[in-house]
C-alpha angles and dihedrals in degrees: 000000000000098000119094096206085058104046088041087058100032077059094047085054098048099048088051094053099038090043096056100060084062096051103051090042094053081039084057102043077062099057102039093028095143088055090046088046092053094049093046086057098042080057091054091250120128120254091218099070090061092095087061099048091052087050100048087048088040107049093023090057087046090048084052103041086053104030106233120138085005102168098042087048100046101049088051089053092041084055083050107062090036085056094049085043094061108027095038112027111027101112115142094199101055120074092197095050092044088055084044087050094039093050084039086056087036093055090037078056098050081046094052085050101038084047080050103049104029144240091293130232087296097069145088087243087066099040085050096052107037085049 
């Protein structure tokens, strides 16, 4: 894609899809947020540090969605799903859980190139900047 106003808007609809994941599955931790915390810790994994992990898909899917702190948001939550991948889904043995690892490596990939070129002219990043 040569032309700005595309890229600008093939970025616009990528942040948004890739944004919105985040958002209703920080939205849910919070709902069910007694059943998350007892599969976090049947994974090993401490329950305390689901607060952290709603925030950082919370206010991370939100960053992204409007574009505003764009690169610092997107590799977190590049290092996030890197992160799940490894410590929640990685199970040889499971073919579920190895598509749920494999999406979880392929979104931490759109984020390390979204962290890389930037939010695009139809963000906050850019109205910020160019104020």
């Amino acid at each position: 894609m040569k032309h700005p106003m595309l890229c600008d808007t093939s970025k616009l609809i990528g942040r948004v899809l890739m944004s919105l994941l985040f958002i209703f599955a920080g939205w849910n931790k919070i709902g069910g947020y007694e059943m998350t915390e007892a599969f976090l810790v049947s994974m090993g994994i401490p329950g305390l540090v689901l607060p952290l992990v709603i925030v950082v898909e919370l206010v991370g899917g939100l960053a992204v969605l409007l574009g505003l702190f764009t690169r610092i948001a997107a590799f977190i939550l590049f290092l996030f799903c890197f992160a799940a991948a490894g410590l929640v889904h990685l199970s040889p043995g499971d073919a579920v859980e190895m598509t749920s690892f494999m999406k979880n490596i392929t979104i931490a990939g759109g984020f390390l190139i979204l962290a890389c070129a930037g939010a695009g002219r139809f963000s906050l990043d850019h109205w910020i900047r160019d104020k």
